[in-house]
SEZA-534364 format. One record per residue (C-alpha): residue number from 1; residue in one letter; chain; x, y, z. Coordinates in Angstrom, 3 decimals. Layout:
N
SITE   nr  rest  kette      east     north        up
SITE  NUM     a      A         X         Y         Z
...
# end
This chain:
69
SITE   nr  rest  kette      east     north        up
SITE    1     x      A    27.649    41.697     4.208
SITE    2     x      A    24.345    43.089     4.619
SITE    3     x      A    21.602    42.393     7.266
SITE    4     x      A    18.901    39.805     5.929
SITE    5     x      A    15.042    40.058     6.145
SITE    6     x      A    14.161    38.019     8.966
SITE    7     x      A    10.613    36.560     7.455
SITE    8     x      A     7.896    35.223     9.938
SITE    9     x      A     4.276    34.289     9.778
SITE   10     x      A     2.327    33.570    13.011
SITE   11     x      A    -0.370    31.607    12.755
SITE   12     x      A    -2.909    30.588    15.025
SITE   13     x      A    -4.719    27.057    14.219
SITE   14     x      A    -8.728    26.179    14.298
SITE   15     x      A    -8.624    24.137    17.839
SITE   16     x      A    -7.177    27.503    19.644
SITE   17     x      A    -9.819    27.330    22.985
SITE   18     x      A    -9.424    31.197    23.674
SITE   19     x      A    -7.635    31.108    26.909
SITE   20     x      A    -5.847    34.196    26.194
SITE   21     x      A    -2.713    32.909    27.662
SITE   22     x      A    -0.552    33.311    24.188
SITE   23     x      A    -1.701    37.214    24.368
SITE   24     x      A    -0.638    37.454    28.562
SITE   25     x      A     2.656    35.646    27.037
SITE   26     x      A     3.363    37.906    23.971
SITE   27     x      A     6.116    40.845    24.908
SITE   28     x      A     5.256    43.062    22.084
SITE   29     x      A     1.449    42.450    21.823
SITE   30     x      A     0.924    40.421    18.563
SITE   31     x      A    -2.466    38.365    19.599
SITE   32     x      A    -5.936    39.622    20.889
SITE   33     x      A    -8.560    37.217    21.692
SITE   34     x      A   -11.833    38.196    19.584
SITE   35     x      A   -15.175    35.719    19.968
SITE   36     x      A   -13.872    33.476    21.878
SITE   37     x      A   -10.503    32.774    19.661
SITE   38     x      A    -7.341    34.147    19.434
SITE   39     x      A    -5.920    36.238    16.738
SITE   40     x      A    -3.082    37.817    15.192
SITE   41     x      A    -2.846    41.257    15.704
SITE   42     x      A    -2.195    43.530    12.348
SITE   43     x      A     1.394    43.927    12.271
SITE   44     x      A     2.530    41.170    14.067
SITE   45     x      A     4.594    39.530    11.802
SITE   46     x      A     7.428    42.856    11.459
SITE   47     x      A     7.404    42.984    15.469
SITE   48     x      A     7.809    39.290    16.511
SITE   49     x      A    11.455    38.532    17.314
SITE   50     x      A    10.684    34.914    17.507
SITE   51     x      A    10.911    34.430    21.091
SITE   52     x      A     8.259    31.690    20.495
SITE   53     x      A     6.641    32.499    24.362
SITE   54     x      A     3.932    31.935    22.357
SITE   55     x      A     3.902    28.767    21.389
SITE   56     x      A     5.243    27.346    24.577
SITE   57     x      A     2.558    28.327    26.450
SITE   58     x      A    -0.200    27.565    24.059
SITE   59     x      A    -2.346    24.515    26.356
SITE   60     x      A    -3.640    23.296    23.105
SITE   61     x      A    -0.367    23.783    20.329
SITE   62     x      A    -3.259    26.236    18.512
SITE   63     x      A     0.064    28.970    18.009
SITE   64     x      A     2.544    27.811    15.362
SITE   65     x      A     5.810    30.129    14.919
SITE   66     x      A     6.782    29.869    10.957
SITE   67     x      A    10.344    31.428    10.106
SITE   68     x      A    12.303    31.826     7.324
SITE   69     x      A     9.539    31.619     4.782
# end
C-alpha cells in the first residue's frame, strides 16, 4: 500500500480585511499580507499539513482550507 498525494488548495476569499492574523497563525509561512489583503504565498499548497490555524483564526472566515481535491 503506497502513500497517497495529500491534495490541498488554500484559498483566501474577497472580504479578507488584512489583519494579518492568518500569517502570525501559519507554522510554515504560507500567507503574506500585500495591499492591504492577504495572500497565499507561492508554494503553499505542498507545505500546508492542514492544521487549519488558519482558518480558525480568520475574524472574518476570508481563509477557506480545501482538501482532497
Amino acid at each position: 500500500m503506497g502513500l497517497e498525494a495529500h491534495v490541498v488548495r488554500l484559498t483566501v476569499l474577497d472580504r479578507c480585511v488584512g489583519c494579518g492574523l492568518c500569517v502570525d497563525a501559519c507554522p510554515v509561512y504560507n500567507f503574506v499580507v500585500e495591499d492591504g489583503k492577504a495572500r497565499v504565498t507561492e508554494g503553499a499548497e505542498e507545505r500546508c499539513f492542514v492544521c487549519r490555524t488558519c482558518e480558525m483564526m480568520c475574524p472574518v472566515g476570508a481563509v477557506v482550507v480545501h482538501e482532497g481535491l
